[in-house]
N, C-alpha and C positions, 0 to 999 in steps of 0.2 A: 471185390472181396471174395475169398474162396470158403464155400459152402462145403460142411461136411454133412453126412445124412445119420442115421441114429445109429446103424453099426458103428460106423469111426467114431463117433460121438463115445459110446459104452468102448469102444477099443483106446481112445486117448484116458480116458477117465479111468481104467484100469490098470494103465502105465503110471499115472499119477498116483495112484492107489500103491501101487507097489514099490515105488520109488518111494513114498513119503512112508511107508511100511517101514522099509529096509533102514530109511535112517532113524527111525522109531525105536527098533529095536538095536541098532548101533549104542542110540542113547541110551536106552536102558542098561546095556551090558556096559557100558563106562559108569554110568551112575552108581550100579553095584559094585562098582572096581573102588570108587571112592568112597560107597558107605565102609567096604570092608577097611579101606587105610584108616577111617576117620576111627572103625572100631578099634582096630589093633592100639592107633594111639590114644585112644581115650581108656583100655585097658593096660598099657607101660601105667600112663597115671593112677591109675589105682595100686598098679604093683608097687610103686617107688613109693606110694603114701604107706602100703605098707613093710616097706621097706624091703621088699623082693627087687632086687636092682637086678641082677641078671637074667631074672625072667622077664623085666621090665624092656631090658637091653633085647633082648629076642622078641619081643612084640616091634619095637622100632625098626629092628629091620627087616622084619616082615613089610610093614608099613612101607620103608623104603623102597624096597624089591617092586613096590607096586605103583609108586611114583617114580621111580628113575625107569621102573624096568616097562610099563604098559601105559604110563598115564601123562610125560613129559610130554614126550612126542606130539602129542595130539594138543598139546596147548594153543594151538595158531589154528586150530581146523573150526570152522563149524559149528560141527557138533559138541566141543570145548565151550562155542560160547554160548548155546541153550543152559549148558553147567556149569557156567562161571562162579553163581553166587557158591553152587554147593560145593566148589572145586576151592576155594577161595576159605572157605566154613575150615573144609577136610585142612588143607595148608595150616591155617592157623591153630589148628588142633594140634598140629604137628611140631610146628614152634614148638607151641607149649608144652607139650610133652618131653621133646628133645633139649630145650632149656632146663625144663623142669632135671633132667638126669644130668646134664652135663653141669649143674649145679651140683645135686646130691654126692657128684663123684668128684668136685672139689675144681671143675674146669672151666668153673664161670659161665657168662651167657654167651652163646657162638652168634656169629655174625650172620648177617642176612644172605652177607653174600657166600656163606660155604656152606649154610643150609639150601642157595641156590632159591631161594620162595620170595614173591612180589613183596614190596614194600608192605603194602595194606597188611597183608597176612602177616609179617613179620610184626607189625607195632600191636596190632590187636593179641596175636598172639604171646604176647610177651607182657600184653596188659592184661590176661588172662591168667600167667602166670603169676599174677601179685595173689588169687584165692586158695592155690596150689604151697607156695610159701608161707601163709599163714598157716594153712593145716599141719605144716612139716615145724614150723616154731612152735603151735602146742604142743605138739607129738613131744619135740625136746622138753617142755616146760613139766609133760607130765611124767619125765625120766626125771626132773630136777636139773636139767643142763639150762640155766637160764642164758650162760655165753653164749650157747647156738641158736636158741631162742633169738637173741638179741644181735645175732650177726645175722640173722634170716630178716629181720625187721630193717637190720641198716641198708641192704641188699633192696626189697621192696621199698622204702625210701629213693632207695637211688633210680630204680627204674622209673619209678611215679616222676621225681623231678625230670627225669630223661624225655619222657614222655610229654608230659604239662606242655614243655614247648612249642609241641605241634599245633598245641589249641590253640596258643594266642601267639600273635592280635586275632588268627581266626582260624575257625579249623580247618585243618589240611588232609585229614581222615576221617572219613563218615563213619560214626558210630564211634568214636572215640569218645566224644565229651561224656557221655552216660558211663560210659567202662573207669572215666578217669572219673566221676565221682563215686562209683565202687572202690575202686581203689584207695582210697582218700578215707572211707570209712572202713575197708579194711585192715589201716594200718593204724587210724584211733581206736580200732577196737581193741587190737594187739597190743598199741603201746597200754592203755588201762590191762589188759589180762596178765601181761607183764608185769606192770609195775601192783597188780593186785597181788600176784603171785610171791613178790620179791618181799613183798611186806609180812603175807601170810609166814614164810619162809624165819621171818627175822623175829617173827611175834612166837614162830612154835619153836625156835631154838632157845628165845628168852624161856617160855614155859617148862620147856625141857632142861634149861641150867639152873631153875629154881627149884624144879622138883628132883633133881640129881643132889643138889644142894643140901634141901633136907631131910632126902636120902642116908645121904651119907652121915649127918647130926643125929640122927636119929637109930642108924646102926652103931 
């Protein structure tokens, strides 16, 4: 066995040091690379809620420029996989977001594979998207569009069933079954604000032709 004395000792130990430095701070400068994607797409959803769409649309490809352009790459290294989860987190934020607009702009849900994002990312994110489609069916509700309302309801609908499958006979994406019993009360809460809505709507138009009515009897 080969003996080293306490120079080489403090000399091996500070090579370790610096190496294990260097990827230290490798990881930090990717992790900021994917807090800022995850911020940009978590600020599109705010814009599209309030209906700034093409400010919404210039935060996404900010976000993109930062996944295609510095953070693909590196998906197979290492250092990717100390940041899987949060890498994985940012993806599905991104779904959702990118769903979320290519809905509002009338092109449906895009697919997994031209958004290019793991499986995982893609179901979570799009089962993320059912809390984002509620807010956009009040929004109509409280313009009085209950048609839009109620095609954003049939829409979350369709993805819930899409989804549902993965569970059973057993789940096949970790952290799905709790997202899908979110979803599931997302869309009874909806169908009731809707149908409270629909009723309120038909109870104040009755008030309003009664009181038009003696209105008019009475000039």
């Amino acid at each position: 066995m080969t003996k080293i004395n306490l120079t080489e000792l403090l000399k091996e130990i500070e090579e370790i040091k610096k190496e294990l430095y260097e990827k230290y701070e490798a990881k930090e400068k990717i992790y900021l690379k994917i807090r800022e994607a995850q911020r940009l797409c978590g600020e599109a959803i705010s814009l599209i809620q309030q209906e700034m769409i093409e400010e919404a649309r210039i935060r996404l490809i900010s976000a993109e420029n930062i996944i295609e352009g510095e953070l693909r790459n590196l998906e197979a290294t290492e250092v990717m996989d100390d940041l899987s989860e949060a890498y994985t987190t940012m993806l599905q934020e991104y779904v959702e977001a990118k769903a979320l607009l290519e809905v509002e702009e009338g092109h449906g849900i895009p697919k997994a594979s031209n958004l290019k994002v793991p499986r995982k990312a893609y179901v979570l994110g799009l089962a993320d998207l059912i809390g984002e489609l509620k807010r956009r069916a009040i929004t109509s509700l409280i313009k009085g569009d209950v048609e839009t309302a109620k095609s954003r309801m049939d829409l979350m609908n369709k993805i819930f069933q899409a989804l549902e499958t993965l569970e059973y006979p057993r789940s096949l994406i970790p952290g799905l079954r709790k997202k899908l019993d979110d979803m599931r009360k997302s869309i009874e809460d909806l169908e009731r604000i809707i149908a409270t809505s629909i009723i309120s709507m038909k109870v104040y138009e009755a008030l309003s032709n009664i009181y038009d009515q003696k209105y008019l009897k009475a000039s």
